[in-house]
C-alpha positions as a LaTeX table, in Angstrom:
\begin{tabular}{lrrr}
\hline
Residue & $x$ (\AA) & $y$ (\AA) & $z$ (\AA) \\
\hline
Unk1 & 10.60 & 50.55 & 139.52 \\
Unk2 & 12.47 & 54.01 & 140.56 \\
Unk3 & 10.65 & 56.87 & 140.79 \\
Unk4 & 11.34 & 59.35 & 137.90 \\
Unk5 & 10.90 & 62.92 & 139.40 \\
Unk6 & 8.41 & 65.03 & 137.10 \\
Unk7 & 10.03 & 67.91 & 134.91 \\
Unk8 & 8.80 & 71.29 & 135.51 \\
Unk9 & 6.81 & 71.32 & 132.19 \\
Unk10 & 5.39 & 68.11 & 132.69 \\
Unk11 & 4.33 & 69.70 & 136.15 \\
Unk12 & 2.80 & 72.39 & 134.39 \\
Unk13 & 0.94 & 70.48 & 131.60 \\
Unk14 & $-0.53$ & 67.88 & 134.52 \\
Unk15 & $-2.07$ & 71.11 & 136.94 \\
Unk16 & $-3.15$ & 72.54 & 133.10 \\
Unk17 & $-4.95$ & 68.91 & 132.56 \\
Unk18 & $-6.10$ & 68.37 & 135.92 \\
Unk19 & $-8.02$ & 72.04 & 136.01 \\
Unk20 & $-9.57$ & 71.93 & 132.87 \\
Unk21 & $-11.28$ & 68.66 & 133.13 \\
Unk22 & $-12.08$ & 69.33 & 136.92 \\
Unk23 & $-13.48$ & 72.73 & 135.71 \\
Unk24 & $-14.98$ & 71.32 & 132.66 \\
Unk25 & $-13.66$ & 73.99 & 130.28 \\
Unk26 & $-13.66$ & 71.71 & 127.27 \\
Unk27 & $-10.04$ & 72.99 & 126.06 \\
Unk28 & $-6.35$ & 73.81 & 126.64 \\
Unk29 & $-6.00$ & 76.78 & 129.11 \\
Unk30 & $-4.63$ & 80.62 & 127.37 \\
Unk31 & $-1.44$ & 81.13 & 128.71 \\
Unk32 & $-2.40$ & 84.07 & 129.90 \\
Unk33 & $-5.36$ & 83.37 & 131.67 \\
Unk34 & $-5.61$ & 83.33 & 135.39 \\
Unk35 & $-6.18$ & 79.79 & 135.64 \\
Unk36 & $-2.75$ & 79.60 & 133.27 \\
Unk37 & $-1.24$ & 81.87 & 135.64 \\
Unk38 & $-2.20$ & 80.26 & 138.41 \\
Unk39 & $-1.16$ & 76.33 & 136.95 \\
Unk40 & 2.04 & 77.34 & 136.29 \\
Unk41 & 2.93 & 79.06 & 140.07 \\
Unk42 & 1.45 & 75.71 & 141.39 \\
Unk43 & 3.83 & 73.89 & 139.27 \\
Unk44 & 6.71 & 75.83 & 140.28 \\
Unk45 & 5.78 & 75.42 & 143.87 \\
Unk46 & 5.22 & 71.36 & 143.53 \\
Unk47 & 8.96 & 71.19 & 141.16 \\
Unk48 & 10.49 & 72.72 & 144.62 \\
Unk49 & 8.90 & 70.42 & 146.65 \\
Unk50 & 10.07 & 67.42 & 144.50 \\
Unk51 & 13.84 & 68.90 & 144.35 \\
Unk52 & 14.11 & 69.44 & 148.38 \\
Unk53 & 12.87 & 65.39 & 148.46 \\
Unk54 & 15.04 & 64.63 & 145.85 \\
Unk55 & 18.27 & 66.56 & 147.34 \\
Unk56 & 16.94 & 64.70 & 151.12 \\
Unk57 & 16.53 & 61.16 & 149.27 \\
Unk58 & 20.63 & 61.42 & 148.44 \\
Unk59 & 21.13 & 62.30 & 152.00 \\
Unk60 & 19.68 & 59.06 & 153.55 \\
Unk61 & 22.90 & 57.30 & 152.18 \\
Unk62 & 26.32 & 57.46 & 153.05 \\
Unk63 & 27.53 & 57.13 & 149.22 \\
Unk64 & 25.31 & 60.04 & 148.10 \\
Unk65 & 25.14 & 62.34 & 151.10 \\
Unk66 & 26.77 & 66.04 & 151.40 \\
Unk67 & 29.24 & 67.49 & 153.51 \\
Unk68 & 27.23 & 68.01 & 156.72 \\
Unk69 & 25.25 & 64.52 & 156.17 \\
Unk70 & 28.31 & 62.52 & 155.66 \\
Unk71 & 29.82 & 63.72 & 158.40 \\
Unk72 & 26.66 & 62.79 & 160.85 \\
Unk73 & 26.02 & 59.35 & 158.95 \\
Unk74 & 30.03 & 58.88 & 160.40 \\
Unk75 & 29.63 & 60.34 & 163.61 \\
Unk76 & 26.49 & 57.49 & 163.95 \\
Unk77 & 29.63 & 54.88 & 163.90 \\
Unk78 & 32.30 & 56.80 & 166.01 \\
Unk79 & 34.01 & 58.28 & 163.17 \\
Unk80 & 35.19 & 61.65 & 162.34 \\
Unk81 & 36.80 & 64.03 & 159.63 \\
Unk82 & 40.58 & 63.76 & 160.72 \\
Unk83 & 42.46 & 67.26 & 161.17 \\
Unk84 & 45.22 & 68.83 & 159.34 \\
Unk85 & 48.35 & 67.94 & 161.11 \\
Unk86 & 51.76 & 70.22 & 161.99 \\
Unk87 & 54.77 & 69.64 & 160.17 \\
Unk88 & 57.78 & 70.04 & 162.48 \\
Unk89 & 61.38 & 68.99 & 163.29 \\
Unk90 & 64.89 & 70.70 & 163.87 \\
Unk91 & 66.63 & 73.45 & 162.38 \\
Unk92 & 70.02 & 74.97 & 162.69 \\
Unk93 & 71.25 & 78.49 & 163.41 \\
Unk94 & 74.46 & 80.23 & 163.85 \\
Unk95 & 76.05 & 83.51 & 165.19 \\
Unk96 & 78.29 & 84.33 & 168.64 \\
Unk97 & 78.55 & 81.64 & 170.89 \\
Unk98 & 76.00 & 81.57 & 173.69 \\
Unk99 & 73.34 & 83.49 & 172.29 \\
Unk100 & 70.14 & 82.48 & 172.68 \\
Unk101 & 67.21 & 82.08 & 170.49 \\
Unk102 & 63.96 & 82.91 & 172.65 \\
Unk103 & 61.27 & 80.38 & 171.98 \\
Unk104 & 58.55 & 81.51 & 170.06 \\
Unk105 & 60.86 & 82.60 & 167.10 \\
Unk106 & 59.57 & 83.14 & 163.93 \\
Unk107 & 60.74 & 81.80 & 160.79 \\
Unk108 & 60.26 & 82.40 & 157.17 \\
Unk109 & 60.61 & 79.55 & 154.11 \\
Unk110 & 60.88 & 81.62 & 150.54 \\
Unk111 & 57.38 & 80.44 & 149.72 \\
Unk112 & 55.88 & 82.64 & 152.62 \\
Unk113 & 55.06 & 79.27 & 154.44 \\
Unk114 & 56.18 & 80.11 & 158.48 \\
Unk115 & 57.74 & 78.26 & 161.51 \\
Unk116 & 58.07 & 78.95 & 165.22 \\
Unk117 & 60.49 & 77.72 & 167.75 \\
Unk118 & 58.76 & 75.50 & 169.83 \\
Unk119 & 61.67 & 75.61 & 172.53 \\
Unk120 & 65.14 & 77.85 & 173.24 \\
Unk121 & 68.21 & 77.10 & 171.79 \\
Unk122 & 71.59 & 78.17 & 172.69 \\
Unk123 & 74.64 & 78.69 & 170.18 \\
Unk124 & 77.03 & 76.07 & 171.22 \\
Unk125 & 80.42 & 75.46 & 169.22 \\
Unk126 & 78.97 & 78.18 & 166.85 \\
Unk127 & 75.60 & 76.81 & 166.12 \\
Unk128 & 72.47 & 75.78 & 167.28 \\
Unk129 & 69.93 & 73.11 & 166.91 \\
Unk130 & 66.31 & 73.76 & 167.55 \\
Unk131 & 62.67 & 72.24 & 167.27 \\
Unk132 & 60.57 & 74.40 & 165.18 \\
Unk133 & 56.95 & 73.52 & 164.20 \\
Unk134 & 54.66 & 74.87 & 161.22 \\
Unk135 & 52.47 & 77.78 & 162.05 \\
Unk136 & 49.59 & 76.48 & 160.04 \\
Unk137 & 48.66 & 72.46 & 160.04 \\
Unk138 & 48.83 & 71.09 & 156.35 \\
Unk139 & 51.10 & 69.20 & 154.32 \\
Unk140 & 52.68 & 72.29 & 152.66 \\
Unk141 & 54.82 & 73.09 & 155.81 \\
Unk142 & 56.84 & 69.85 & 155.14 \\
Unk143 & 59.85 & 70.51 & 153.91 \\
Unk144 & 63.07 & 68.93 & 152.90 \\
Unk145 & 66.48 & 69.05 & 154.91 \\
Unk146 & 69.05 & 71.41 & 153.81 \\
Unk147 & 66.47 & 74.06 & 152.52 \\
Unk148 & 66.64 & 77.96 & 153.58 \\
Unk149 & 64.70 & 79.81 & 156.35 \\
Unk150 & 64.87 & 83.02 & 157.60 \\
Unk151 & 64.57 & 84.70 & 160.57 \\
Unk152 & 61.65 & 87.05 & 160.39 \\
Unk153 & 62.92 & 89.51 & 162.95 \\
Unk154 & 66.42 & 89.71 & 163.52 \\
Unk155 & 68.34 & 88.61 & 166.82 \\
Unk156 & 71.58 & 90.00 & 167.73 \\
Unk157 & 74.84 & 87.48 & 167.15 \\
Unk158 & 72.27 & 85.06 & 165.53 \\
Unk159 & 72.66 & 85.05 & 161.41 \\
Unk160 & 69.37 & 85.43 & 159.60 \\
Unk161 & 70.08 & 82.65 & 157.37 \\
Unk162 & 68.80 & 79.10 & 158.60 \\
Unk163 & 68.66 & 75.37 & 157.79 \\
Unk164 & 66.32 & 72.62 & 157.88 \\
Unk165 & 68.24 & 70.00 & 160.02 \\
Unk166 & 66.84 & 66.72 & 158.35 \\
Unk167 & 63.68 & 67.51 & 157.40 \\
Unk168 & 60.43 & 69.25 & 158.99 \\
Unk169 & 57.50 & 66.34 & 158.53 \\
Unk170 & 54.25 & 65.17 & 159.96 \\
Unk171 & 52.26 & 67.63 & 157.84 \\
Unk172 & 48.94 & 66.45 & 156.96 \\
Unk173 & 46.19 & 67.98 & 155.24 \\
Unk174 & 42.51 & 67.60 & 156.75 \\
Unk175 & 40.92 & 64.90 & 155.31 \\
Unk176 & 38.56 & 64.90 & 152.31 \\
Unk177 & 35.12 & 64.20 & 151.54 \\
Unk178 & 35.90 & 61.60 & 149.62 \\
Unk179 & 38.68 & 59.99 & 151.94 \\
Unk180 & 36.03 & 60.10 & 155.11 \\
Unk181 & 33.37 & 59.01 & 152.75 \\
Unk182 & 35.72 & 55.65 & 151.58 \\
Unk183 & 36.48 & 54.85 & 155.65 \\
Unk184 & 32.71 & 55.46 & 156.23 \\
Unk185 & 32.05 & 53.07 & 153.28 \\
Unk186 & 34.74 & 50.69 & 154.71 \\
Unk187 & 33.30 & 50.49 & 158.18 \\
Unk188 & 29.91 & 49.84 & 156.92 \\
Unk189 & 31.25 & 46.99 & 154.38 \\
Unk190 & 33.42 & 45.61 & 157.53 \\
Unk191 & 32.12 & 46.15 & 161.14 \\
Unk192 & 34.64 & 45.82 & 163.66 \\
Unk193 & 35.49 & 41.41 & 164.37 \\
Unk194 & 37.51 & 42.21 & 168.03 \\
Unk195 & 40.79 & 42.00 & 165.57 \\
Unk196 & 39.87 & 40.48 & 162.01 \\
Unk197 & 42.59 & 42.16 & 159.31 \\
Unk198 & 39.79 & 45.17 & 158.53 \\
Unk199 & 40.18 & 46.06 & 162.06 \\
Unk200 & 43.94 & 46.75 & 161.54 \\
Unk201 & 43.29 & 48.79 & 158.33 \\
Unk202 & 40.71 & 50.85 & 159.61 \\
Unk203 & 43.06 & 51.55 & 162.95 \\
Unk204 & 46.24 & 52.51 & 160.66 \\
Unk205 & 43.57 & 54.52 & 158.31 \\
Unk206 & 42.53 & 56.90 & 161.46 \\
Unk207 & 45.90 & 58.41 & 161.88 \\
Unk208 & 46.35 & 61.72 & 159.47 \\
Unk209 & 47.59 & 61.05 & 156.70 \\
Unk210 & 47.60 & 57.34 & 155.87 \\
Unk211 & 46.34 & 56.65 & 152.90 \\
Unk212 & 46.38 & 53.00 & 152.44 \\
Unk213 & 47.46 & 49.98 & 154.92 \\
Unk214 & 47.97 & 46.28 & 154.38 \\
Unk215 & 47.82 & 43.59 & 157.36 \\
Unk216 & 49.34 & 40.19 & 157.02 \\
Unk217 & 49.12 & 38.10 & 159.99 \\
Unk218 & 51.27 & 35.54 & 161.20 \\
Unk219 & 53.97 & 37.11 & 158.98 \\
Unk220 & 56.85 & 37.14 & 161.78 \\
Unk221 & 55.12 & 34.20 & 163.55 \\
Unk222 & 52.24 & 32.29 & 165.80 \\
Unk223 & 50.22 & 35.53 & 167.02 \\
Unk224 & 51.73 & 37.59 & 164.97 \\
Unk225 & 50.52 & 40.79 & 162.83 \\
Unk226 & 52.24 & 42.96 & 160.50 \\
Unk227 & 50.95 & 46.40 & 159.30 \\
Unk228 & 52.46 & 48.39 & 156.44 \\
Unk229 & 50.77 & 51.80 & 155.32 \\
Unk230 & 52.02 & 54.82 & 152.97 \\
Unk231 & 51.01 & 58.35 & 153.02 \\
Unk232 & 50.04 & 59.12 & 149.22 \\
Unk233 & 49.88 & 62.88 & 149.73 \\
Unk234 & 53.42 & 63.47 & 151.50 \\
Unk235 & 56.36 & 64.30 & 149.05 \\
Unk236 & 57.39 & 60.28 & 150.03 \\
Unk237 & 54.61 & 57.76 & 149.69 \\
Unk238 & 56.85 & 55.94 & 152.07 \\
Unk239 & 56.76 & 56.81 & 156.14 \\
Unk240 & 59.83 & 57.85 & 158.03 \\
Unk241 & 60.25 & 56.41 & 161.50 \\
Unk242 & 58.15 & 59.18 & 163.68 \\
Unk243 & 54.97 & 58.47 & 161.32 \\
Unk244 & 55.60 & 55.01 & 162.04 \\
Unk245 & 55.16 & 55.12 & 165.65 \\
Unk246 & 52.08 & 57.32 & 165.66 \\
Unk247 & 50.65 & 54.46 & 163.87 \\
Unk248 & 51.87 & 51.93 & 166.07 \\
Unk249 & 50.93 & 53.67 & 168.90 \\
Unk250 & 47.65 & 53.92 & 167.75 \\
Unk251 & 47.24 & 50.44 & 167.16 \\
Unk252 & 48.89 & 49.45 & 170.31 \\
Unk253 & 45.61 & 51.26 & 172.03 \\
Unk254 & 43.15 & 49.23 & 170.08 \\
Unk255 & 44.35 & 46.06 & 169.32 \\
Unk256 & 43.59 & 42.86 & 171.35 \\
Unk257 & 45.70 & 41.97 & 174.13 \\
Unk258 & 47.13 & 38.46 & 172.76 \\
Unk259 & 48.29 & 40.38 & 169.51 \\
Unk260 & 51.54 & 41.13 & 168.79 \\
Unk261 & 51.34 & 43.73 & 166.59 \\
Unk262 & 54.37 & 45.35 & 164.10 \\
Unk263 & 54.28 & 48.31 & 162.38 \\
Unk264 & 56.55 & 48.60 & 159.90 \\
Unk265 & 57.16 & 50.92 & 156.34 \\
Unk266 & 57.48 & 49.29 & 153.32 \\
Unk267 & 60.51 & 49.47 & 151.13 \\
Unk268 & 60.12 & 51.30 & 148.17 \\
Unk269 & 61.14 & 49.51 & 144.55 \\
Unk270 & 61.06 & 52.57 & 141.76 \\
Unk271 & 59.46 & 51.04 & 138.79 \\
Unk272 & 60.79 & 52.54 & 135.64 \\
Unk273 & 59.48 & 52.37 & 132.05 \\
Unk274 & 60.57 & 52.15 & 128.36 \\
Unk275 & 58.09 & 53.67 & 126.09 \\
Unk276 & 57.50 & 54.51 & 122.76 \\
Unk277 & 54.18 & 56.89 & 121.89 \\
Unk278 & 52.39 & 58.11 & 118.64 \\
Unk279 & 52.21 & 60.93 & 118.31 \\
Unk280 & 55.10 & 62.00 & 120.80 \\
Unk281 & 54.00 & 65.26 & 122.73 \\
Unk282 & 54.50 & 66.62 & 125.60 \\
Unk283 & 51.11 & 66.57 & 126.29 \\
Unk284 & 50.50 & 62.67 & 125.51 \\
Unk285 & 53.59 & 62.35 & 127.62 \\
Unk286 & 52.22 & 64.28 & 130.53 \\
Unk287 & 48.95 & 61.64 & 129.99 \\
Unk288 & 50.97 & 58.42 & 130.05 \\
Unk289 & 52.85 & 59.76 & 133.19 \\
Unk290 & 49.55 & 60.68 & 135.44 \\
Unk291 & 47.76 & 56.94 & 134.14 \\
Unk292 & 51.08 & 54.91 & 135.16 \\
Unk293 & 50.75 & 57.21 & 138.85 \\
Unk294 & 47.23 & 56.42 & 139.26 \\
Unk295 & 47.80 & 52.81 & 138.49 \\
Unk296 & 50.59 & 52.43 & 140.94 \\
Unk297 & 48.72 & 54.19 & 143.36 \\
Unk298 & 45.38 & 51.75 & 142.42 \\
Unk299 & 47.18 & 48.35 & 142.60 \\
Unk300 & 50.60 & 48.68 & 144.09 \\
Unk301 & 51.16 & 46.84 & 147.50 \\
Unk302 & 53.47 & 45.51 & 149.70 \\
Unk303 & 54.82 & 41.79 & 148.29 \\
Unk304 & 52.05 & 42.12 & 145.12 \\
Unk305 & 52.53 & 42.05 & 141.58 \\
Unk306 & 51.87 & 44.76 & 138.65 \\
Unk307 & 50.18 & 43.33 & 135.56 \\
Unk308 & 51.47 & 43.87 & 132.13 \\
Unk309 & 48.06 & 44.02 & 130.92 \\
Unk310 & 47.32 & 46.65 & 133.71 \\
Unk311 & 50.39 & 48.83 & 132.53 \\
Unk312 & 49.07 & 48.37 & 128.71 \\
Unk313 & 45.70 & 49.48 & 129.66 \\
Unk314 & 47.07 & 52.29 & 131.65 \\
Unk315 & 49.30 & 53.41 & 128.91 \\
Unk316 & 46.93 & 52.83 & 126.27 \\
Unk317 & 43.60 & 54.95 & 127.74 \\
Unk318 & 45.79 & 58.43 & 127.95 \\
Unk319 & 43.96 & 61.13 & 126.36 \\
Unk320 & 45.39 & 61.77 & 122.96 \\
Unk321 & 47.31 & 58.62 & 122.24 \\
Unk322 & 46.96 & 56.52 & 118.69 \\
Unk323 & 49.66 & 54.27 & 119.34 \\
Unk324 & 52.25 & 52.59 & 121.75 \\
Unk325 & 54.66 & 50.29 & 122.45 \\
Unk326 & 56.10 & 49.20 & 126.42 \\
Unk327 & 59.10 & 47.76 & 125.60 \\
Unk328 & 60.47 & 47.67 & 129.74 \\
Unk329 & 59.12 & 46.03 & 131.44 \\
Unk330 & 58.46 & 42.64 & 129.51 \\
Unk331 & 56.32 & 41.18 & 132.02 \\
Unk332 & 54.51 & 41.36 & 135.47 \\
Unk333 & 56.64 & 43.03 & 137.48 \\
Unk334 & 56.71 & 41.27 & 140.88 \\
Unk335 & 57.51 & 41.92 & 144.19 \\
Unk336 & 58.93 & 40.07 & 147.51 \\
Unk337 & 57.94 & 40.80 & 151.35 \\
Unk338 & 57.86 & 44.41 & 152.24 \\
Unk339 & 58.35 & 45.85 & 148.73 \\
Unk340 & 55.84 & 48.01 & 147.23 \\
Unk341 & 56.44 & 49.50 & 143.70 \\
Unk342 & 56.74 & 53.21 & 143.26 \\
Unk343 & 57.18 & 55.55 & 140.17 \\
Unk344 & 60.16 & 55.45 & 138.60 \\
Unk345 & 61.41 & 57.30 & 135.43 \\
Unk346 & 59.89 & 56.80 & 131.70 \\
Unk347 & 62.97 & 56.89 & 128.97 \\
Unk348 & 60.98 & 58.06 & 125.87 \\
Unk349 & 62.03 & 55.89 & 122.43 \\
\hline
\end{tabular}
């Protein structure tokens, strides 16, 4: 039976109790009698005492534990909180031929967010192209190619005015609480087999910013393994090539010898919906939208299959609604080797 921890007045009325019948008083102590006084500081001291054992009984377990416990019940089994991660890649400039941008050039995105150079470029043919990386790790210094920068200090025969070559990625926040408290979990459900498929998840899930990983061996083969991950908090579920290779990489240093090991993305399928909704506000819209993300992100995977019934449920549990109907799509939406299902648009009947 579970101990059920005492409630400061039931503290109080137990010292009360206890003093009168160990004093013999023969009756309920004034409030405002020195022994009252006195039953009611002791109380207060003892419901302290049961709170600090209370708040150090949630701390012997990983699933319960704060901040600074979690983090030493994970460093027990070689694991820590993974850092935030700098967003970088290419950008070009132009002014006078062979000018030079000094490295160490700063760099300006509207939203205050800032780059430096991270090496010198020379205007060639009228323009430049040059590695720049975030100035602070997180995932808000990725940032889509073909969007604005500016120089923060101007350079002679170089314009102010500069763009993202193809995109500035790798920009990861630090990890939760929660996240390090799942892998934590994860470990302790799956201790490490020399190579079993939790092995490969756990590997792809200690690179920033994966979020989720998949394993299917013998896929391409005898000896075979294939790993396919996403990255839930980038702009793109879906990793580029660079993000890739970190994780392959990563693998590569881990894995067993005799493996052959792939790392791969997985190809993104948008899946779109056709719904009706009573009442139809923007606000029950807004609810439909954020259940159908959650699903996707709950029981999407590479080669799997979304439930109808899972999409009804989904639909049907958004705050505010009274009635629905899904009329697209029809039926479980299924997927072939590779494919994972993303969100798509909702047309509104």
């Amino acid at each position: 039976m579970p101990f059920a921890r005492p409630t400061l007045d039931e503290l109080i009325d137990r010292i009360q109790a206890d003093l009168s019948t160990r004093l013999e008083l023969g009756g309920a102590l004034l409030r405002r009698s020195v022994l009252g006084v006195l039953a009611r500081v002791l109380a207060g001291a003892t419901h302290g005492q049961h709170g600090h054992l209370d708040f150090l009984s949630r701390q012997l377990f990983p699933d319960t534990s704060e901040v600074e416990f979690l983090e030493r019940h994970a460093s027990l089994y070689g694991l820590s909180r993974l850092a935030a991660t700098f967003a970088a890649g290419d950008v070009v400039l132009t002014g006078t031929e062979s000018t030079v941008i000094p490295e160490g050039t700063t760099l300006l995105r509207a939203d205050g967010v800032e780059y430096t150079t991270t090496a010198e470029g020379t205007i060639v043919s009228g323009e430049a192209t040059v590695p720049v990386e975030a100035v602070d790790a997180g995932a808000a210094g990725n940032t889509d190619a073909a969007v604005g920068l500016t120089l923060v200090a101007p350079i002679a025969g170089i314009s102010p005015d500069v763009v993202v070559d193809s995109g500035l990625i790798g920009g990861a926040d630090a990890e939760t609480d929660d996240a390090l408290r799942l892998r934590l979990l994860e470990r302790l459900a799956e201790p490490p087999h020399g190579g079993s498929a939790a092995d490969y998840i756990a590997w792809a899930k200690q690179v920033a910013g994966v979020t989720r990983a998949w394993v299917y061996p013998l896929e391409l083969g005898a000896g075979t393994v294939t790993v396919r991950f996403v990255r839930d908090d980038d702009v793109s579920i879906i990793p580029d090539a660079g993000e890739v290779t970190a994780v392959q990489d990563y693998i590569n240093a881990r894995r067993p010898v005799t493996a052959a090991v792939t790392v791969v993305a997985p190809v993104a399928v948008a899946r779109d919906f056709t719904i009706e909704i009573v009442p139809d506000t923007a606000d029950i819209r807004a609810a439909v939208t954020a259940e159908l993300v959650d699903l996707l992100k709950r029981v999407a995977e590479p080669g799997g299959t979304v439930l109808l019934s899972q999409i009804l449920v989904a639909v049907g549990v958004a705050q505010g609604i009274e009635d629905f109907d899904v009329t697209s799509p029809a039926a479980n939406v299924t997927h072939t080797t590779g494919q994972i299902a993303t969100m798509g648009t909702i047309t509104w009947v």
